[in-house]
C-alpha positions in Angstrom: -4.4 -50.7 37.9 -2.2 -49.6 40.9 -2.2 -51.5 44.2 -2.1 -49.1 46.5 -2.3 -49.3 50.5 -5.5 -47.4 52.3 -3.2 -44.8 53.4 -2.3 -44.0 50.2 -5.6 -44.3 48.3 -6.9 -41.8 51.4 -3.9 -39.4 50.6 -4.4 -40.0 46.4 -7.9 -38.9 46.7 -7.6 -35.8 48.6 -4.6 -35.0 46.4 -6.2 -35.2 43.5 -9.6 -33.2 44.5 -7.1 -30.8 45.9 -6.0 -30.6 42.6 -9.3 -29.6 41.4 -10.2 -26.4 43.4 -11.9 -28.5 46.6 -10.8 -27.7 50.2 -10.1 -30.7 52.3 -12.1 -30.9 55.8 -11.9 -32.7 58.4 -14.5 -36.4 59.4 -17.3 -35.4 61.2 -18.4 -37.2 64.1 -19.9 -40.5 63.8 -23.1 -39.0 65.6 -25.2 -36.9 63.1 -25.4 -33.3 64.5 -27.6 -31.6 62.1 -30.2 -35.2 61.3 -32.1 -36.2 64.7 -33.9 -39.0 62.5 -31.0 -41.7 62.4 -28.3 -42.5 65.1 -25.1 -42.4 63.3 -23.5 -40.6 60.3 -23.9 -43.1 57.6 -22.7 -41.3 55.1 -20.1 -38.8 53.6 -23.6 -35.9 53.4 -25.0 -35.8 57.0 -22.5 -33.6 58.4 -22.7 -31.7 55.5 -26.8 -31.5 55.2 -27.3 -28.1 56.3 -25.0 -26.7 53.4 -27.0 -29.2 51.1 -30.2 -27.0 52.1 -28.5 -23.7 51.0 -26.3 -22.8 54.2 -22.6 -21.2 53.3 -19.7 -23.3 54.0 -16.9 -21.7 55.6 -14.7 -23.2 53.3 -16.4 -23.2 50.2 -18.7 -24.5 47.8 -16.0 -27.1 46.4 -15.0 -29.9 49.3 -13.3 -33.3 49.5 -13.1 -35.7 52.8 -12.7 -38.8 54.2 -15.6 -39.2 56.4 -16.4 -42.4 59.5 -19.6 -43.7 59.0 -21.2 -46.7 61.2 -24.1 -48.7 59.3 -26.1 -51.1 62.1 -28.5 -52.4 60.2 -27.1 -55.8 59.1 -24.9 -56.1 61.8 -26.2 -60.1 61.9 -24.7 -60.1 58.2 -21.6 -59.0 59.5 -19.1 -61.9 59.3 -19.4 -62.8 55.3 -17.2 -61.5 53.0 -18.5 -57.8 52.4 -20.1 -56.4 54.9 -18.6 -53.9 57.9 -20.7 -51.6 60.8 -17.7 -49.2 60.1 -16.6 -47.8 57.3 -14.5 -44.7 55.8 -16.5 -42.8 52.9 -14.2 -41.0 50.7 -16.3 -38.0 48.8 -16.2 -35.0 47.0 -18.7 -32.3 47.4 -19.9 -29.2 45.1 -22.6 -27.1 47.2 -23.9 -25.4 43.9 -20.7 -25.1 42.2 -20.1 -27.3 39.3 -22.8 -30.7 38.8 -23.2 -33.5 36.4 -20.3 -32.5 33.8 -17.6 -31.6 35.8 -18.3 -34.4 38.4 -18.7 -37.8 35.6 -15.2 -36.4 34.3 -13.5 -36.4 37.3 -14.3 -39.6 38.3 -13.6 -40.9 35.2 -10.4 -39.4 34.9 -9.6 -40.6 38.9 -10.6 -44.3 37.9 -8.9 -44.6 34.7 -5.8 -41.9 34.5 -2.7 -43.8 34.6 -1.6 -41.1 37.4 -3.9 -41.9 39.6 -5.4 -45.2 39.8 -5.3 -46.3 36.5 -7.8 -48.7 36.0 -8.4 -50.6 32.4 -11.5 -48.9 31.0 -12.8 -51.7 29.3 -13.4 -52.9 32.9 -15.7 -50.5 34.4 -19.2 -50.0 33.8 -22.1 -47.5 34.4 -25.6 -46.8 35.8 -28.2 -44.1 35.2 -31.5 -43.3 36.5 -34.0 -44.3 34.5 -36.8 -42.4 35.4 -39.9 -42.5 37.2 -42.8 -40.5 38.5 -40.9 -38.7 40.9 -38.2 -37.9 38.8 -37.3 -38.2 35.1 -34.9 -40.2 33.1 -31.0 -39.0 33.9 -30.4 -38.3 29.7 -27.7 -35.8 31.5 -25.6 -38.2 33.0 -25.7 -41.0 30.3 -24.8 -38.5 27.6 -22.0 -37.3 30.0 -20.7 -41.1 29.8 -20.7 -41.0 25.7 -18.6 -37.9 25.5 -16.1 -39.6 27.6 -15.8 -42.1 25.7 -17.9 -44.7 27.2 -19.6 -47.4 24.9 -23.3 -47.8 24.6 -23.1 -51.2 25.8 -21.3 -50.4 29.2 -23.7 -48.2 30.6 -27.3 -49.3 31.4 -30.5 -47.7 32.7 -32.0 -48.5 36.3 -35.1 -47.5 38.6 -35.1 -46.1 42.2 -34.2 -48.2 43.9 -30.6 -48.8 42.1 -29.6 -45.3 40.9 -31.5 -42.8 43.6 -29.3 -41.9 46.6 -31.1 -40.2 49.9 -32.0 -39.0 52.0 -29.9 -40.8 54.8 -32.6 -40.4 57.3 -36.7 -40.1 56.7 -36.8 -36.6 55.1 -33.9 -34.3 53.1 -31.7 -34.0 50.5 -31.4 -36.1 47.5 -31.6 -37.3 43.9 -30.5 -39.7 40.9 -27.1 -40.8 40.9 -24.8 -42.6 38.9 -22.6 -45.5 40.1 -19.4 -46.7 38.6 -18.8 -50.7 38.5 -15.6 -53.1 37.9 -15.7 -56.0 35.8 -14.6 -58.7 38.7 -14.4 -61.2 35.4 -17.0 -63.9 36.6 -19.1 -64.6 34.0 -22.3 -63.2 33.4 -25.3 -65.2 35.0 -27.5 -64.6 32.1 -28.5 -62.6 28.8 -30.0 -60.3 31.0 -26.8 -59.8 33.4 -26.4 -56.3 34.7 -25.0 -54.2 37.5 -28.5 -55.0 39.4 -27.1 -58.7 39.7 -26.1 -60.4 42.8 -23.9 -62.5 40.7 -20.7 -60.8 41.8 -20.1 -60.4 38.2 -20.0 -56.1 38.6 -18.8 -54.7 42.1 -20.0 -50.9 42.7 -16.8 -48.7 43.3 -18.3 -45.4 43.0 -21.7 -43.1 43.1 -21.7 -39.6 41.9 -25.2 -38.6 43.6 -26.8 -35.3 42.0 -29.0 -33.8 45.0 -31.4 -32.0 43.0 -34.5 -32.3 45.5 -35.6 -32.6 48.8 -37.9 -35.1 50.4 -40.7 -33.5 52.4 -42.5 -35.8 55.4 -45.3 -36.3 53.3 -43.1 -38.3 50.7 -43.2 -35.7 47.8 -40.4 -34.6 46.3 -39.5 -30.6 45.9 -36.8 -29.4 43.8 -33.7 -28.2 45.5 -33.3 -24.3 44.9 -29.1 -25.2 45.6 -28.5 -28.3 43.3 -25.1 -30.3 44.8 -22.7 -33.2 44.3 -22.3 -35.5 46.6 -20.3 -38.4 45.8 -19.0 -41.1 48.0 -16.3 -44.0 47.1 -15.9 -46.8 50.2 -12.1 -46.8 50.6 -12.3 -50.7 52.5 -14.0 -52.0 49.2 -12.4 -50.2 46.8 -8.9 -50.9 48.5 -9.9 -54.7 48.1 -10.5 -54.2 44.2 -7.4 -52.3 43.8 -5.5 -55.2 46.3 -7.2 -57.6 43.9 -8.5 -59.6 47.0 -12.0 -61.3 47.6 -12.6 -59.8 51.0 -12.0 -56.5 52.8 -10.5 -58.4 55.9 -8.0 -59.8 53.4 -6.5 -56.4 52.8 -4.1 -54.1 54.8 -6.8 -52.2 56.4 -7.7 -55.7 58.8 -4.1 -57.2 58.6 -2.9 -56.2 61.3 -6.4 -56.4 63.5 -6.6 -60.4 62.3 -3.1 -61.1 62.7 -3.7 -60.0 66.4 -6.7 -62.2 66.5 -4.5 -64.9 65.4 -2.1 -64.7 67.9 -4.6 -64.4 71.1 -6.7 -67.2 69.7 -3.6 -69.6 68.2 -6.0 -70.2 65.6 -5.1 -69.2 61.6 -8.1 -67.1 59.2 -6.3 -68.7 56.6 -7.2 -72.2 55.3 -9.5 -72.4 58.5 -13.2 -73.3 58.2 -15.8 -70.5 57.4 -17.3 -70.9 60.9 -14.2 -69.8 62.2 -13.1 -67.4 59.7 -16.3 -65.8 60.2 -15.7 -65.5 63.8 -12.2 -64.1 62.7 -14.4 -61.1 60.9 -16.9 -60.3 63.4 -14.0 -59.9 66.0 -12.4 -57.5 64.0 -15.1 -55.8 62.8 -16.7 -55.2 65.8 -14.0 -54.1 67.6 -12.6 -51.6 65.1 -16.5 -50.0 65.2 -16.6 -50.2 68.8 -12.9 -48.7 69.1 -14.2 -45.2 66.8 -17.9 -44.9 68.6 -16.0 -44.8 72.0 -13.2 -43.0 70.7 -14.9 -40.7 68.9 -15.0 -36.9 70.0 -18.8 -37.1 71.2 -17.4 -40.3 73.2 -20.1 -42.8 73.1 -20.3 -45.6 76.5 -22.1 -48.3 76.5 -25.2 -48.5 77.7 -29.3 -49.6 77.1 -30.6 -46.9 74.6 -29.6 -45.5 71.3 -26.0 -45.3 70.4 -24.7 -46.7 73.6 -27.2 -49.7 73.2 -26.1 -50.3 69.4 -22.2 -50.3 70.6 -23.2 -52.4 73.6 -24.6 -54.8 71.3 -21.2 -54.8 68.9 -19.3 -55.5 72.5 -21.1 -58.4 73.4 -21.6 -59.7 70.0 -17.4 -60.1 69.5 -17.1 -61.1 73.3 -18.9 -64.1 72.3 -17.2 -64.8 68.9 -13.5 -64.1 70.6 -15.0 -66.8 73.3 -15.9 -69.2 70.2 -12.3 -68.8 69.0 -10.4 -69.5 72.5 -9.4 -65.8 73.2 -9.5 -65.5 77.3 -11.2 -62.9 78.9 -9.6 -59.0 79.1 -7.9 -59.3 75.7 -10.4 -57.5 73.8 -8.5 -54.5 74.7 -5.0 -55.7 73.2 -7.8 -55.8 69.8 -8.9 -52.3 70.6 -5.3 -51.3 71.1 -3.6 -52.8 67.3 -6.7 -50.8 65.8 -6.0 -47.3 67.9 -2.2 -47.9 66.3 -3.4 -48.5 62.8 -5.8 -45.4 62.6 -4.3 -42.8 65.1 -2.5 -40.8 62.7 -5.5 -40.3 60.1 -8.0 -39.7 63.2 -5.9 -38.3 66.3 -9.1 -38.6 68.8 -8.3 -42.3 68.5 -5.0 -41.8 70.2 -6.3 -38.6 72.4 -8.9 -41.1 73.5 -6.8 -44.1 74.2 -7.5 -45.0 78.0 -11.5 -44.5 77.6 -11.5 -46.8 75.3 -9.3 -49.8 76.5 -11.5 -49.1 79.9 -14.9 -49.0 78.3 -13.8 -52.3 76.4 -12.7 -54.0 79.4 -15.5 -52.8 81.6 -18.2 -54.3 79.4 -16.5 -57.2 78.9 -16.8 -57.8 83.0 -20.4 -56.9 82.9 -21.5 -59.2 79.6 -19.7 -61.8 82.0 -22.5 -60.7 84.4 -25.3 -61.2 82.2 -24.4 -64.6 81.0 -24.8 -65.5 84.5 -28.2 -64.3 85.0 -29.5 -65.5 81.9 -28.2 -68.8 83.0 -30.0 -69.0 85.6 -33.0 -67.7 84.1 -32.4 -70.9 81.1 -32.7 -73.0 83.9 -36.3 -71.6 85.2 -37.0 -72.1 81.4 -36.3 -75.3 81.1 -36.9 -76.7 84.5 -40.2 -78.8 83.5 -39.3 -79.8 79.7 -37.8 -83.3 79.2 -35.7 -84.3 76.1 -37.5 -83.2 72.6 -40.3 -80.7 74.4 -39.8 -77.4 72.4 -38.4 -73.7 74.5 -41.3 -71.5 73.2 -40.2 -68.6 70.5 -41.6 -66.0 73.0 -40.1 -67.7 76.0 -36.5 -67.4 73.8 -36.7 -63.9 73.2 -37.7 -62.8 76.8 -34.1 -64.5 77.5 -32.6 -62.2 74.9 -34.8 -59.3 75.4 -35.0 -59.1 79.1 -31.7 -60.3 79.9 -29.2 -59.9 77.2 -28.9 -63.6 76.4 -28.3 -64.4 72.7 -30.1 -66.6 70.7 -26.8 -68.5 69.7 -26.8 -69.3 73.9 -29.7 -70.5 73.5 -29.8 -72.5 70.8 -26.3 -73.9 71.7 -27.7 -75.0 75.3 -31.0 -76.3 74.2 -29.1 -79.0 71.8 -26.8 -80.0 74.3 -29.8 -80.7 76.4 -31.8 -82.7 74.0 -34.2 -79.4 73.8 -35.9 -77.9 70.4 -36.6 -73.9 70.0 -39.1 -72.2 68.7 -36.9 -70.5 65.9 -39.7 -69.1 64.0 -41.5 -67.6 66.9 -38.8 -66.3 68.3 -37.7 -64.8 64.6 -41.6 -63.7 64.8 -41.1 -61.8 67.8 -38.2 -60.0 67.0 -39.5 -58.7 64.0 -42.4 -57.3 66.1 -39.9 -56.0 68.3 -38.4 -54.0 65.6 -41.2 -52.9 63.7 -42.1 -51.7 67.3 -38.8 -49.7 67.2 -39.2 -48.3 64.6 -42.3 -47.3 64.6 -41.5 -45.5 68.1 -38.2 -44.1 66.3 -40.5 -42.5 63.4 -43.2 -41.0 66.3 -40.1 -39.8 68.6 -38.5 -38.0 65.4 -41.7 -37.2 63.9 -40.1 -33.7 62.9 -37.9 -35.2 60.7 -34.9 -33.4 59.7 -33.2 -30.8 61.5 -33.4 -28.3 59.0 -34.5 -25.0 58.5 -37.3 -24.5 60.0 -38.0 -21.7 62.8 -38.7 -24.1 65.7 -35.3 -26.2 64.7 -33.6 -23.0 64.9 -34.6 -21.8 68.3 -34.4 -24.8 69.5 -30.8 -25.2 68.4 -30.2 -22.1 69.9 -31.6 -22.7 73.4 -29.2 -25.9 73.5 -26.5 -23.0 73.4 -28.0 -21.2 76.3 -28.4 -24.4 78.2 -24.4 -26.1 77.3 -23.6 -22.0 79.0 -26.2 -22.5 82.1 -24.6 -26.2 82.7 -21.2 -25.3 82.6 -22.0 -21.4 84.8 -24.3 -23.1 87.6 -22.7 -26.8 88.0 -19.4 -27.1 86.3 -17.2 -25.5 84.0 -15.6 -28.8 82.8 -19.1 -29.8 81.3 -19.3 -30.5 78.2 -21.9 -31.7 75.3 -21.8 -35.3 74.8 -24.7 -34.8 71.8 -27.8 -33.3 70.5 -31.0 -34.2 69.0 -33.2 -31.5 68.0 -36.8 -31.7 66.3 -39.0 -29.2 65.7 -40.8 -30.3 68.7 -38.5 -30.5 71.2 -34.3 -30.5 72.0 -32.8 -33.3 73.9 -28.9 -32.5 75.2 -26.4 -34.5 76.5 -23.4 -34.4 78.5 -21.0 -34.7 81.2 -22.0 -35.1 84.7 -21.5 -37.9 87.6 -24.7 -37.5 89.3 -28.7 -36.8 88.9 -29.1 -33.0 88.7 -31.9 -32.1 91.5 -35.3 -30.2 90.5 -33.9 -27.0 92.5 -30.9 -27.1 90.5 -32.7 -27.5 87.0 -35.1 -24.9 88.2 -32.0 -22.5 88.2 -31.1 -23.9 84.9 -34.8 -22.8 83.7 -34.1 -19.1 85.4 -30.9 -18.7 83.7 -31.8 -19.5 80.0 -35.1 -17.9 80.2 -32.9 -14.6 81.2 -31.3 -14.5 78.5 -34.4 -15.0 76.5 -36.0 -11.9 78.1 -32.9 -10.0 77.5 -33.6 -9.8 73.8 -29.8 -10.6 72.6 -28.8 -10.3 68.9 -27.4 -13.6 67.9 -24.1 -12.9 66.2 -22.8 -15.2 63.3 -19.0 -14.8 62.7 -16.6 -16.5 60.2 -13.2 -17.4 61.1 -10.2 -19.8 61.7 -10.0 -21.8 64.3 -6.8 -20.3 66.1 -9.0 -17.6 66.2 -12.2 -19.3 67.5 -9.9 -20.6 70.4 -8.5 -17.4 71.7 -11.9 -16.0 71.6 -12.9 -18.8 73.9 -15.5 -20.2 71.6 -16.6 -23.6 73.0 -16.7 -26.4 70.2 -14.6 -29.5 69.3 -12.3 -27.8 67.2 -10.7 -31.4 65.6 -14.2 -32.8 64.0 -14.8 -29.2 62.5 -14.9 -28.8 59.0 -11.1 -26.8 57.5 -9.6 -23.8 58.6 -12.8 -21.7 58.4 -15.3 -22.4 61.0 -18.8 -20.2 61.8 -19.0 -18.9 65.6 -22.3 -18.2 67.1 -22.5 -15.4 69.7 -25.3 -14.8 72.4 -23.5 -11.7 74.4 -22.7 -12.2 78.1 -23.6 -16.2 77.8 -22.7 -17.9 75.2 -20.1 -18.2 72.2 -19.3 -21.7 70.4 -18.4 -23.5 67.1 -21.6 -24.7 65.3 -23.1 -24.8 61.8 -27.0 -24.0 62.7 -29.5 -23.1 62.2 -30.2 -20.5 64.4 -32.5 -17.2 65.5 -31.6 -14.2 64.7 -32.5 -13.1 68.1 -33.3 -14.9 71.7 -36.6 -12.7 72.2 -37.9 -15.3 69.3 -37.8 -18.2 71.9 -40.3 -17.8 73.9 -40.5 -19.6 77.8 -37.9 -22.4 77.8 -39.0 -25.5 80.3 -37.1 -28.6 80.9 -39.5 -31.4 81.4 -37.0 -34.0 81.9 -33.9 -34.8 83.4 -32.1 -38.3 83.4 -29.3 -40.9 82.7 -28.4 -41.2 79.3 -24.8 -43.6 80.0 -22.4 -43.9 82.7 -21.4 -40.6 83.7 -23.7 -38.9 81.2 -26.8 -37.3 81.9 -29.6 -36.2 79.5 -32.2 -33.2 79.4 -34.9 -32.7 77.5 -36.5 -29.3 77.2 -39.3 -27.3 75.2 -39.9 -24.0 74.6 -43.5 -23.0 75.2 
C-alpha cells in the first residue's frame, strides 16, 4: 500500500480516471445551485444533478473531480477522531455511459494495482444491496465482485440504510450502491462482525452508487430513464488509511493547521489530554470550513439565517475552543491564513479571496466578543434570585443560547463555579423542539423539492436571469449573484448591494423584467469554451464551472450568462413577474424574492 500525501492522492485519482476516457472538471461551489432543499453541497452529485436527470454535459458523459462539500449536521461531534464539517469528495461520474461493470473494475483496479495505490487485496471488503420493497437485491454488483476475483466471504449483503445512497436533499436522484472497506486489523467484535459494525474493525473507503431511480415528494421511487455512476471516495479519510494514522488531523492535510495551533496556544496535540486535543480538532476544523464558505466564489458572511448562520456558528464555536486552549484574541486569522497556504493552489478562490476572509474572521471574532458580554449580563438577571444548589431552568438555558448566542458550555461552566445546577435535559428537550421546528419550516419553505425539471423551476430560473440583468442595468453594473434558491413556487436571489433597495426602485426592477417577458424573446442555449464565453461577455463565475465546455443561455438585448438550467424555451412562457419581498440576507448582501403570477 503506497503512502501518498493528499496532493498526490488528488493528482493520482484524476490521472488515472483521465486515463479512462473521463474529463476532469472543476469543484463546484459549496452552495448547491441546482437543489434549493439543502444548504450546502454535500456531496460530489449536487452540482452535477441536473445531468443526473438527463441534461447534456458540456463535457461529456464520462467525468472525474475533486469536489468541497460541507456536512453540518454533527458539527457537536466534531472534535473526535473522524468527523469534519469540510471535506473533499473525490468521484467519478458516467451520465449514462458505462454502469455497474465498468465502474466495480475500476475501482478495484484503483484500490489494488500496484501502480496506483496498491492495496493488499486480502484487506478490503465489500457491500451489496440486499434488496427491499423499493428496490431489489443488487445480484449485478455482487457477481461483478466474483469475476474479479473477490471471495464469497469478503463481500456481504446489506439493507437501505447501509448500501442505498440519495438523494442528498428530500427528493432526486439515486439508488443501491456498493462500498469498498479496509481491514483496519482489530478484531472482529463477534461471529456476526460485519462492515455494519461500529467496531472499527472495517473502515469504508469507497462507494460506487448506481443512480437508477428517482425519488418523487410522495416517497416512491421511479426508475431513472438515464441510469448514472456516481461514485465518491473522501480523500481526508482515505489519506489517513493510506498514512496508516488513527485520525485525519494526524495526517498532512491538518499538519500544518495544528502545528499553527500549537504555536499560538504553546500547548502540544500530542501526548496532551483528550479535552485538549479535542479542542486542538475543532480549531482546525472549523476554521479550515469557515476559511472555504467565506472563501468560496458565492462568498458566504456571517450572519443570522441559512448559510451565514451555520458558518457563524463554526466561528464562534472555535472562538471559544482557541479561548479554552490560551490562544488571544485576533489570531484566528493567522489559522485562516496557514489553511489559505495549504489549499490555494488546488482551489485559487482561496487565495483570490484572501482579505475577505482574514476580515470576516476577525470581524466576527470582535462581535462574538460582543455577545458574550450581553449574555453575561443576561446570566446575571438569570441567576439573580437562586442561591447555591437551586436549578437554572432547561428553558431559561436555552433562551440564553437562543436569544443571545450564549453557549451552553458558558453556561454550564458559570453555573458550577457558582454552586448552580442546570436543567440539562430540558434544555436538551428544547433544542430538539427547536430543531424539529426547523426542519419542519425547512421542509414547508422548500416544499417544491428539487430544482428539477419541471416548467415552473424553469421559468423561474430564467426570470432570475432577467432580474441578475435588471440589478446590474438600473442600480449597478458591479452587482453580482451571491446565490439562488429556486422552487417551483417561488425564486429567491441574492447579491451585492450596500443598502435597502426602495419600493420605487424595485418597481422599476418589476417594469424591466416584465418587458422583456412581453417581448416574447427566444431563449438561446449555446455550447462553448470559456475563452469564448468571456469575450462574448457572458456573466458567470467562470472558475467553479465545470471543464473547458460550458452552456451559455441567451435572452437578446438583456441577458447572456453561464448556467446549466433548466430553462424556457421562450420569456412569453413566464407570465407577470412580482417581487414581493426585498431584504438583508448578510452584510452587504441583499435578498429578493419574486413570483411569477
Amino acid at each position: 500500500m503506497k503512502c501518498l500525501t493528499s496532493d498526490e492522492l488528488r493528482q493520482m485519482y484524476l490521472d488515472f480516471f483521465k486515463s479512462k476516457g473521463h474529463a476532469v472538471i472543476r469543484s463546484a461551489s459549496v452552495i448547491p445551485e441546482n437543489d434549493p432543499t439543502v444548504l450546502f453541497t454535500t456531496a460530489g452529485m449536487h452540482p452535477l444533478v441536473p445531468y443526473l436527470l438527463g441534461q447534456k454535459h458540456p463535457a461529456g458523459t464520462r467525468l472525474t473531480d475533486v469536489q468541497k462539500c460541507v456536512r453540518t449536521g454533527d458539527i457537536d461531534e466534531v472534535g473526535d477522531e473522524s468527523h469534519c464539517t469540510f471535506f473533499e469528495m473525490l468521484g467519478n461520474w458516467s451520465l449514462g455511459d458505462y454502469f455497474k461493470k465498468e465502474a466495480i473494475a475500476w475501482s478495484y483496479e484503483f484500490l489494488t494495482s500496484e501502480q496506483w495505490l496498491g492495496i493488499e487485496k486480502d484487506k478490503l471488503y465489500f457491500t451489496c444491496f440486499a434488496g427491499d420493497e423499493d428496490a431489489p437485491r443488487d445480484m449485478e454488483a455482487y457477481d461483478r465482485w466474483r469475476e474479479m476475483g473477490v471471495e464469497d466471504d469478503h463481500i456481504f449483503f446489506l439493507g437501505k440504510k447501509h448500501n442505498w445512497w440519495g438523494p442528498a436533499g428530500i427528493t432526486g436522484p439515486c439508488g443501491p450502491d456498493t462500498e469498498m472497506f479496509i481491514d483496519t486489523g482489530k478484531p472482529a467484535c463477534g461471529p456476526d462482525c460485519n462492515p455494519s459494525c461500529d467496531c472499527g474493525k472495517y473502515l469504508e473507503i469507497w462507494n460506487d452508487v448506481f443512480m437508477e431511480y428517482n425519488k418523487q415528494a410522495d416517497g416512491t421511487f421511479v426508475p431513472l430513464e438515464q441510469k448514472n455512476v456516481d461514485t465518491g471516495m473522501g480523500l481526508d479519510r482515505t489519506i489517513a488509511i493510506l498514512q496508516g494514522k488513527k485520525s485525519v488531523y494526524e495526517t498532512d492535510v491538518f499538519a500544518p493547521i495544528i502545528a499553527k495551533i500549537e504555536e499560538l496556544s504553546g500547548k502540544k496535540y500530542e501526548g496532551a489530554d483528550e479535552e485538549t486535543r479535542k479542542a486542538f480538532r475543532i480549531v482546525a476544523d472549523h476554521i479550515r470550513c469557515a476559511t472555504f464558505m467565506i472563501g468560496d466564489e458565492k462568498g458566504i458572511t456571517p450572519s443570522n439565517v441559512d448559510q451565514g448562520y451555520v458558518l457563524r456558528r463554526l466561528l464562534r464555536r472555535a472562538i471559544r475552543f482557541a479561548g479554552k486552549l490560551g490562544i488571544a484574541e485576533g489570531n484566528l486569522e493567522k489559522i485562516a491564513k496557514v489553511v489559505i497556504d495549504k489549499y490555494a493552489h488546488a482551489y485559487g478562490e482561496l487565495r483570490a479571496n484572501e482579505k475577505k476572509i482574514l476580515s470576516e474572521i476577525g470581524k466576527e471574532e470582535g462581535r462574538f466578543q460582543k455577545t458574550i458580554t450581553q449574555g453575561l449580563k443576561e446570566f446575571e438577571k438569570v441567576t439573580a434570585n437562586l442561591a447555591a444548589g437551586d436549578v437554572i431552568d432547561g428553558k431559561s438555558a436555552f433562551r440564553l443560547y437562543d436569544t443571545f448566542g450564549f453557549p451552553i458550555e458558558f453556561t454550564l461552566e458559570l453555573a458550577d463555579e457558582r454552586g448552580f445546577k442546570v436543567d440539562k435535559e430540558g434544555f436538551d428537550k428544547a433544542f430538539e423542539h427547536h430543531q424539529e421546528l426547523s426542519h419542519a419550516g425547512a421542509e414547508q419553505r422548500f416544499k417544491g423539492g428539487l430544482a428539477d425539471t419541471s416548467e415552473q423551476t424553469a421559468r423561474l430560473h430564467t426570470a432570475t436571469h432577467l432580474l441578475n440583468a435588471a440589478l446590474r442595468k438600473l442600480l449597478s453594473e458591479d452587482i453580482v449573484q451571491k446565490g439562488s434558491n429556486i422552487t417551483a413556487e417561488r425564486l429567491r436571489f441574492d447579491f451585492n448591494f450596500d443598502r435597502k433597495v426602495e419600493r420605487e426602485e424595485l418597481d422599476k426592477l418589476e417594469e424591466y423584467v416584465n418587458e422583456a417577458i412581453a417581448a416574447g424573446l427566444d431563449v438561446v442555449e449555446e455550447e462553448m469554451t470559456v475563452d469564448e464565453a468571456k469575450a462574448q461577455g457572458a456573466m458567470g463565475v467562470f472558475d467553479s464551472k465545470y471543464g473547458e465546455l460550458v452552456k451559455v443561455y441567451t435572452i437578446p438585448g438583456y441577458s447572456k450568462e453561464i448556467c446549466g438550467g433548466p430553462h424556457a424555451k421562450n420569456t412569453a412562457e413566464l407570465g407577470h413577474f412580482k417581487i414581493k419581498k426585498e431584504q438583508s440576507s448578510s452584510a452587504g448582501v441583499r435578498r429578493i424574492k419574486a413570483v411569477l403570477d
